[in-house]
C-alpha positions as CSV (number, residue, x, y, z in Angstrom):
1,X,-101.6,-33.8,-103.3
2,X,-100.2,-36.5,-104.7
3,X,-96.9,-36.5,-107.0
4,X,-94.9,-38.8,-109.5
5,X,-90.7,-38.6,-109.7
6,X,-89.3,-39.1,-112.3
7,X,-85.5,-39.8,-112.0
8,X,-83.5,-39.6,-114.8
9,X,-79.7,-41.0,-115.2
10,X,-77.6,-38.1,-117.1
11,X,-74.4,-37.1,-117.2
12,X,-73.2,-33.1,-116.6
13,X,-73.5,-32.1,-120.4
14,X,-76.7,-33.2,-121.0
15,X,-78.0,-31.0,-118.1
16,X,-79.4,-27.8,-119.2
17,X,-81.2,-30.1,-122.2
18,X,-82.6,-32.4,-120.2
19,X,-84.0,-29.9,-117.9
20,X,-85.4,-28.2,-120.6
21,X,-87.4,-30.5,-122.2
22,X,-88.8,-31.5,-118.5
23,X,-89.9,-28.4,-118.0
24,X,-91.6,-28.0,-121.4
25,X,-93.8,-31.2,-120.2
26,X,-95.1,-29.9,-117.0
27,X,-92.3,-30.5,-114.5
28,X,-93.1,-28.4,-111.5
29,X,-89.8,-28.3,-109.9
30,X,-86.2,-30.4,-111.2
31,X,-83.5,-30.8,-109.1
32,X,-80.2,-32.1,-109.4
33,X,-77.9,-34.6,-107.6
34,X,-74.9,-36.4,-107.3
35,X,-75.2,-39.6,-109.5
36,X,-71.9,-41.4,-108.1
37,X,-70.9,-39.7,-105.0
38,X,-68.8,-37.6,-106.0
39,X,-67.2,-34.6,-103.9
40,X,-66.7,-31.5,-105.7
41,X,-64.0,-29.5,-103.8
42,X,-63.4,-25.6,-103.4
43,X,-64.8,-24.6,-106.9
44,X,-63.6,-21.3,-108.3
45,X,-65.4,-18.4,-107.2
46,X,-68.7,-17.4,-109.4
47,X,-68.7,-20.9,-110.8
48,X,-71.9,-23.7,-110.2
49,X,-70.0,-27.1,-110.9
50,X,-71.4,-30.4,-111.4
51,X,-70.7,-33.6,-111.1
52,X,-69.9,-36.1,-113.8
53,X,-72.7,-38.1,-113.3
54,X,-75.9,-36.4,-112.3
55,X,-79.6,-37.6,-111.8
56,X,-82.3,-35.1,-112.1
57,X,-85.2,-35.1,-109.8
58,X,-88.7,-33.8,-111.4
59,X,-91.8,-33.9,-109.8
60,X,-95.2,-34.2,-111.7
61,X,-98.4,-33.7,-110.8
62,X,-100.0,-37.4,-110.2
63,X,-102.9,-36.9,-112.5
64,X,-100.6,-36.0,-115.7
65,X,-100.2,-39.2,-117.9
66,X,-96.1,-38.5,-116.8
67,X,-95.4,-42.3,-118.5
68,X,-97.2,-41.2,-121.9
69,X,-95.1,-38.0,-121.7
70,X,-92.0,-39.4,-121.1
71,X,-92.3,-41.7,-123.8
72,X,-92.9,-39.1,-126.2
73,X,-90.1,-36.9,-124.5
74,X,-87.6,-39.9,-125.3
75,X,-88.9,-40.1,-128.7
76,X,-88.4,-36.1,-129.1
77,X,-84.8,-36.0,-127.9
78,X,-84.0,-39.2,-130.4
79,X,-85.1,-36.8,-133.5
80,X,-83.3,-33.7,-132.1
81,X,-80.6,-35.1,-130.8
82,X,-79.7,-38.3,-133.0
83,X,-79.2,-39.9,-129.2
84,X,-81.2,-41.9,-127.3
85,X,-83.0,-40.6,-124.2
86,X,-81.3,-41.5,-121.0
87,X,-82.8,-43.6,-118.8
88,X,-85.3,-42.8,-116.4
89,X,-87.6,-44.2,-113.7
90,X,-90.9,-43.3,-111.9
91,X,-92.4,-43.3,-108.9
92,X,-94.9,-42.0,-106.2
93,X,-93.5,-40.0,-104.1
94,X,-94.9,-38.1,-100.6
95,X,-96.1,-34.5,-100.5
96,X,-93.7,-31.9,-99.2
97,X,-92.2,-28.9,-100.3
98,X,-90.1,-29.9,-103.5
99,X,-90.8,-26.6,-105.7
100,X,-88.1,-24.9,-102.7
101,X,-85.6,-28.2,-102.2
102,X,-83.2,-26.3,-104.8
103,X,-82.5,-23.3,-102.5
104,X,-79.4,-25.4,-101.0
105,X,-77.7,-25.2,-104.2
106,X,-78.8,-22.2,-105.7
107,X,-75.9,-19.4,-105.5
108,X,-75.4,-15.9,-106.5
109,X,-74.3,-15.7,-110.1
110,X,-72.3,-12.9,-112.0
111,X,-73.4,-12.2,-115.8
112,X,-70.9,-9.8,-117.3
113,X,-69.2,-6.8,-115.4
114,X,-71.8,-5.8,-113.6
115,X,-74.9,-7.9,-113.1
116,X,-75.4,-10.5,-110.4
117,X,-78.3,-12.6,-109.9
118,X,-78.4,-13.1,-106.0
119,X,-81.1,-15.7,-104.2
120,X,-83.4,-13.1,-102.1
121,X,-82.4,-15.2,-98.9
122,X,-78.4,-14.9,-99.6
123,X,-76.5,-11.9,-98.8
124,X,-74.8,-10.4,-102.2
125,X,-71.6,-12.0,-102.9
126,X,-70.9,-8.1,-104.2
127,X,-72.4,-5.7,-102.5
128,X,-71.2,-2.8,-104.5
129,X,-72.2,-5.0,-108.0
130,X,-75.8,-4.3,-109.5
131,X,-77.8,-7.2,-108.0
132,X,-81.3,-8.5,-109.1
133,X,-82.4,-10.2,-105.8
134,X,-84.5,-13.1,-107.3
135,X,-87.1,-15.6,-105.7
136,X,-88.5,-17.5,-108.5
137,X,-91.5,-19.2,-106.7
138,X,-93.2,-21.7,-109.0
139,X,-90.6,-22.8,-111.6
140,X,-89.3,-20.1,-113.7
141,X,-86.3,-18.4,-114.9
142,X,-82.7,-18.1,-113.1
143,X,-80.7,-17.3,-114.8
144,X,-78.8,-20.9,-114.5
145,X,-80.3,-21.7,-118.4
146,X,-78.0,-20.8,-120.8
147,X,-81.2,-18.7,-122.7
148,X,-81.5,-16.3,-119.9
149,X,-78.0,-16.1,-119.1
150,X,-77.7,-15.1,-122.7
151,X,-80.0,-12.5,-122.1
152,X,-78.5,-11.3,-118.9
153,X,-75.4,-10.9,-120.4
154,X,-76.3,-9.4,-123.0
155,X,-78.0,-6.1,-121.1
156,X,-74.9,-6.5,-118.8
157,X,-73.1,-5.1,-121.7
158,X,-75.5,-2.4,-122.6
159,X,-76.6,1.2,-121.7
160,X,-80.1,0.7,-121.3
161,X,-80.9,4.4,-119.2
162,X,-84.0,6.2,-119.6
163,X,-85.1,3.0,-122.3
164,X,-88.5,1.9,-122.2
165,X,-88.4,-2.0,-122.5
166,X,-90.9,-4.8,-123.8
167,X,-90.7,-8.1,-121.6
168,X,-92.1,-10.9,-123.8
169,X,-92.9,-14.1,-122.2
170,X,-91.8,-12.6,-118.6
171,X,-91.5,-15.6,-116.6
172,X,-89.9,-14.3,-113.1
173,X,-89.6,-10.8,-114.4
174,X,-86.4,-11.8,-114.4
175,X,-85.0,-9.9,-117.8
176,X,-87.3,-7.6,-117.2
177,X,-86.2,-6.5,-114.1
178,X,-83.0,-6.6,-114.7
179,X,-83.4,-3.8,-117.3
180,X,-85.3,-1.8,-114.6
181,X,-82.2,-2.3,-112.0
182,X,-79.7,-1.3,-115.0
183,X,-81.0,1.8,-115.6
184,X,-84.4,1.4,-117.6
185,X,-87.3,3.9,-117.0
186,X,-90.5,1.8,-117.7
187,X,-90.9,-2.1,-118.5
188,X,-94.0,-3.6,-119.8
189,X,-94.2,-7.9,-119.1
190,X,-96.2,-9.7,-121.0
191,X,-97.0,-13.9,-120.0
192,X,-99.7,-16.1,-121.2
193,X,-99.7,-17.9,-117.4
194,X,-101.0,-15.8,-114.6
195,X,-98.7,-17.4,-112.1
196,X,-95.9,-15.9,-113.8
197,X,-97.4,-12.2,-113.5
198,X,-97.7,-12.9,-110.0
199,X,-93.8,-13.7,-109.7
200,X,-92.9,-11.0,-111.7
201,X,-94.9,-8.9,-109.6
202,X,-93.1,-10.1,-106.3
203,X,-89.8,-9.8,-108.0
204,X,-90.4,-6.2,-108.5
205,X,-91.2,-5.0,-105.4
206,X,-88.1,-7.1,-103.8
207,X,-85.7,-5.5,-105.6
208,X,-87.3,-2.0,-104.8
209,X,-88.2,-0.9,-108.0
210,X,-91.2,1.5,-108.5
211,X,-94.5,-0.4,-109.4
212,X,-95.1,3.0,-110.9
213,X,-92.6,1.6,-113.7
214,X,-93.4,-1.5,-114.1
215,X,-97.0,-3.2,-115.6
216,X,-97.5,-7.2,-116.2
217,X,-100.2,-7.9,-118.1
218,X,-101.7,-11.2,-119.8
219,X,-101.4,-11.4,-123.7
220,X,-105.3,-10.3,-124.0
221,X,-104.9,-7.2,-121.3
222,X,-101.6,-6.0,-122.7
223,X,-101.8,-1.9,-124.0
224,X,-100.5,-1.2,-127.4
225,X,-97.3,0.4,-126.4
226,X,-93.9,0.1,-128.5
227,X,-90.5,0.1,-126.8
228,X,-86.9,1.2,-127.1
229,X,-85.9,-2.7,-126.1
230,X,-88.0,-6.4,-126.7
231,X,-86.4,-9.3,-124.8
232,X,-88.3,-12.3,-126.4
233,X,-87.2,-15.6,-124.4
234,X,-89.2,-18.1,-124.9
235,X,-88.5,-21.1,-127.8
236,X,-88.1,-21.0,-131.9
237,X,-91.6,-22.3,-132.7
238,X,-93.7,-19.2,-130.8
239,X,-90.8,-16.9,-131.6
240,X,-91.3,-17.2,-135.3
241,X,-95.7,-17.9,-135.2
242,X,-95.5,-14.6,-133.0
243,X,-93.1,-12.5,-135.2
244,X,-95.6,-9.7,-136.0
245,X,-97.1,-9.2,-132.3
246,X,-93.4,-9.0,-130.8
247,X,-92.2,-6.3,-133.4
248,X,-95.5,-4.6,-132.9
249,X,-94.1,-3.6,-129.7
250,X,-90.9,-2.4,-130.9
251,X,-90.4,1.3,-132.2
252,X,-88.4,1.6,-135.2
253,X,-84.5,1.6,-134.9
254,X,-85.3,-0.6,-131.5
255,X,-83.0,-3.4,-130.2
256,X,-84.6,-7.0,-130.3
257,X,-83.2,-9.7,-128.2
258,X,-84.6,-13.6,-129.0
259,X,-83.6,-16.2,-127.1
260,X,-84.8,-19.7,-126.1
261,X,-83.4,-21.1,-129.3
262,X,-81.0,-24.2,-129.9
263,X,-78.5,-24.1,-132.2
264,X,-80.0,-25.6,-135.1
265,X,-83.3,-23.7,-134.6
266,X,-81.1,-20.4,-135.2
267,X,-81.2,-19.8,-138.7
268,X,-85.0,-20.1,-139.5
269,X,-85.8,-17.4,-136.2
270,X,-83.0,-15.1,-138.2
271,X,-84.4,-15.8,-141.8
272,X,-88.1,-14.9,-140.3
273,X,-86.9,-11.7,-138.6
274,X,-84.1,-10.4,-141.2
275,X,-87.4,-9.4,-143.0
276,X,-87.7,-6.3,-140.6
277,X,-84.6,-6.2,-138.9
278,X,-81.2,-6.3,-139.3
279,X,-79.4,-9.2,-137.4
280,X,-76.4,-7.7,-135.8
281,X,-75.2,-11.1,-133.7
282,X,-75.6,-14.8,-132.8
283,X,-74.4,-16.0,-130.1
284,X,-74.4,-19.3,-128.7
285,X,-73.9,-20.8,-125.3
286,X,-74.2,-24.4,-124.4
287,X,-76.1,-25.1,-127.8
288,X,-78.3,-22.4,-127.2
289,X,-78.5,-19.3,-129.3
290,X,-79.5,-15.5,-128.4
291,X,-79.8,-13.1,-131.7
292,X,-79.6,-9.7,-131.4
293,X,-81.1,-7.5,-133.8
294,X,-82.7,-4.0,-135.2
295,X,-85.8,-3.0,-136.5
296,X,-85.6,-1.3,-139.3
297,X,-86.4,2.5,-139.1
């Protein structure tokens, strides 16, 4: 099939933004490269750096109307941002496999003490460390976004054994997962696209964790069923529109995680949830925010 590039001229801080909002328009793979040949030498173990000038690769369907979309992208960041959108190009590009041209650069990752995030076709950087083995397939979650590291991090840095957890907005499975592998005893996932239950799925079974355990379901199919644990990581808007169907899964006294929220974005999620819960943290990476928090019992 036919596909449009779009190459956009950014430099390493505006990364993880500029990804972002790609993404959110239908992106179906971004990758990045060096923008002024630069070599990056030796870099510290655990650590994915960048150069100072980067362009990001993202491929687009051809049918999208990707100059319409860009255009109102550009006028997007401007109002968030009080910047103007870097500039870009497009073009026509040949079919080939670009979904899988990031597996060069992808590396294993540490979040916290324990938790490593390891490419399925690398060998673990530490064996003896609690590694998710993940193959995203078709464009979702990481761990390299600051929002799901956030996340990972966070259940790093809990005891989540014998909890039952709530995966909202599942993506990979990746959070999801994670809990499994750290000790959880049964994880619902919940995603409005189909593709993603499939990944989710996949990422299951390749890091050996009972199916028995584990159910993915589309909104409409998911069981009533309330949880120990809700990771929500998806963005502000759905997080506070779908307040009352994400506690609804949460027992009383329950930990809620919410990511997927920028900085300025955090204080209306917290407002709309500090009606049922209270907000024990936010925390920010990056200009992203994760805000932990308990229902009330």
């Amino acid at each position: 099939m036919p596909w449009i590039q779009a190459i956009v001229d950014i430099t390493a801080d505006q990364s993880a933004e500029i990804e972002d909002l790609l993404m959110a328009i239908g992106a179906q793979a971004v990758t990045m490269r060096d923008g002024a040949n630069q070599p990056i030498y030796e870099p510290p173990l655990g650590t994915t750096p960048l150069w100072d000038n980067v362009n990001l690769w993202a491929l687009f369907d051809a049918e999208q109307p990707v100059d319409v979309q860009m255009q109102q992208l550009a006028a997007i960041y401007q109002a968030e941002y009080d910047k103007p959108f870097p500039n870009y190009k497009l073009e026509l590009v040949e079919d080939k496999d670009w979904i899988r041209e990031w597996m060069d650069t992808f590396k294993p990752m540490p979040f916290g003490k324990r938790l490593w995030i390891c490419p399925s076709w690398l060998e673990p950087t530490d064996p003896s460390a609690v590694n998710l083995k993940l193959d995203p397939g078709l464009a979702f979650g990481t761990g390299t976004h600051p929002t799901t590291s956030l996340c990972l991090k966070w259940l790093d840095g809990q005891d989540v054994t014998d909890k039952t957890v709530v995966d909202f907005g599942c993506g990979s499975g990746i959070l999801g997962v994670a809990a499994m592998i750290l000790g959880a005893k049964h994880l619902v996932g919940i995603d409005i696209d189909p593709q993603a239950i499939l990944a989710s799925n996949e990422n299951t079974e390749r890091n050996n964790v009972s199916m028995d355990s584990v159910e993915f379901y589309l909104p409409e199919d998911a069981p009533d069923y309330q949880a120990d644990m809700v990771l929500a990581n998806i963005l502000a808007g759905p997080l506070v529109e779908l307040k009352s169907a994400i506690l609804s899964y949460l027992l009383p006294g329950g930990q809620l995680v919410l990511s997927g929220i920028l900085a300025s974005q955090a204080q209306e999620v917290a407002d709309a949830y500090a009606q049922d819960c209270t907000i024990n943290l936010i925390k920010e990476e990056d200009g992203w925010v994760r805000i932990d928090a308990t229902k009330f019992a």
